[in-house]
N, C-alpha and C positions, 0 to 999 in steps of 0.2 A: 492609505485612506481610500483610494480609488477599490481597492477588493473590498473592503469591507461594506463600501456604501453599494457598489453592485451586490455584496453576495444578503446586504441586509432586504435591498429594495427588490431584489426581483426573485426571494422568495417569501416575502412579507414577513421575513423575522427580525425579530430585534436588532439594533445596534449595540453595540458591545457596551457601554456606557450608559443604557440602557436597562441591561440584565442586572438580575438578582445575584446574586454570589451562592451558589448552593453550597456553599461549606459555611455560610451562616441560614442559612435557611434552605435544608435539605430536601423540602418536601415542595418546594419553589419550582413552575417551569421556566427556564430560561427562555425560550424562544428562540435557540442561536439558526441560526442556517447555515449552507455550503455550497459552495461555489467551485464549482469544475468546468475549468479551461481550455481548450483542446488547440493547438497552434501548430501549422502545418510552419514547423521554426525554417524552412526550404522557400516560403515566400516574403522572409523578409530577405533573403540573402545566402549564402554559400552555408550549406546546413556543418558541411564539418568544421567551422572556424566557431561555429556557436556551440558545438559538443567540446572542442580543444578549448574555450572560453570556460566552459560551465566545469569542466574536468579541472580545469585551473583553479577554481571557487569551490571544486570539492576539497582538494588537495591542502587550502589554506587553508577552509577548518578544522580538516581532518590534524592537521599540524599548529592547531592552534593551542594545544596543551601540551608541553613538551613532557613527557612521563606519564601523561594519563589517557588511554584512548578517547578521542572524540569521534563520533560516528557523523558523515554528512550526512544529508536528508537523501534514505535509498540504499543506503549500506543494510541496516538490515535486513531492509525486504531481499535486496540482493543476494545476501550471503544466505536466506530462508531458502531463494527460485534455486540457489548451486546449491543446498542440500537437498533437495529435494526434485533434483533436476531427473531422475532417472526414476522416483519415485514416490508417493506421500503416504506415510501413516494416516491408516484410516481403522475408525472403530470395528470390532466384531460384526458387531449389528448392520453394519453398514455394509459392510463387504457380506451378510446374509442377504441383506437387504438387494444388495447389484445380482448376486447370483439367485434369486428370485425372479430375477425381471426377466420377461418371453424373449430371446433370444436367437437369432438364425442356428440353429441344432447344428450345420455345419463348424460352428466356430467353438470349441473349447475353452470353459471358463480359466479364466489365467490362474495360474499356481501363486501363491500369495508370496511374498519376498521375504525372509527372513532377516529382523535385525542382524546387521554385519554380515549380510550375504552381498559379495560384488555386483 
């Protein structure tokens, strides 16, 4: 209750109870807002006991469905940062578009990566 009354009141959107249902009336603005936190988790206390805590609370949802995967909150972004940790797919255009851009003439535009190239 406390996020949501922060994230309704101090960006003047709606409270959840509030909103329209846009799957009954699609064409409705909701008003929802968003709220982003930022905590330095090292002044409340020993940062690695709150990461081995929070690993412990991934761990049980992740294990909360025995036969079916359940993903905690971060798995997939995570498993998106490790594919993409050497790399990202980027459109034609785009990669036209960077080798367009004025450039130090010293520096050689990089050779683009071939799916399933190491």
């Amino acid at each position: 209750m406390l996020i949501e009354a922060l994230s309704a009141a101090l960006s003047t959107a709606s409270f959840a109870m509030d909103t329209v249902d846009i799957w009954n009336d699609p064409g409705s603005r909701m008003n929802t807002g968003h709220l982003l936190i930022a905590l330095d988790v090292s002044a409340f206390g020993d940062a690695s006991a709150v990461q081995k805590k929070v690993a412990r609370l991934q761990e049980s949802v992740r294990s909360s469905n025995a036969g079916s995967p359940v993903h905690a909150p971060g798995d997939l972004e995570h498993a998106s940062l490790q594919q993409n940790i050497e790399s990202v797919a980027l459109a034609q255009s785009t990669v036209l578009q960077l080798s367009e851009l004025p450039v130090d003439e010293s520096l050689p535009f990089p050779t683009p990566i071939e799916e399933g190239t190491p």
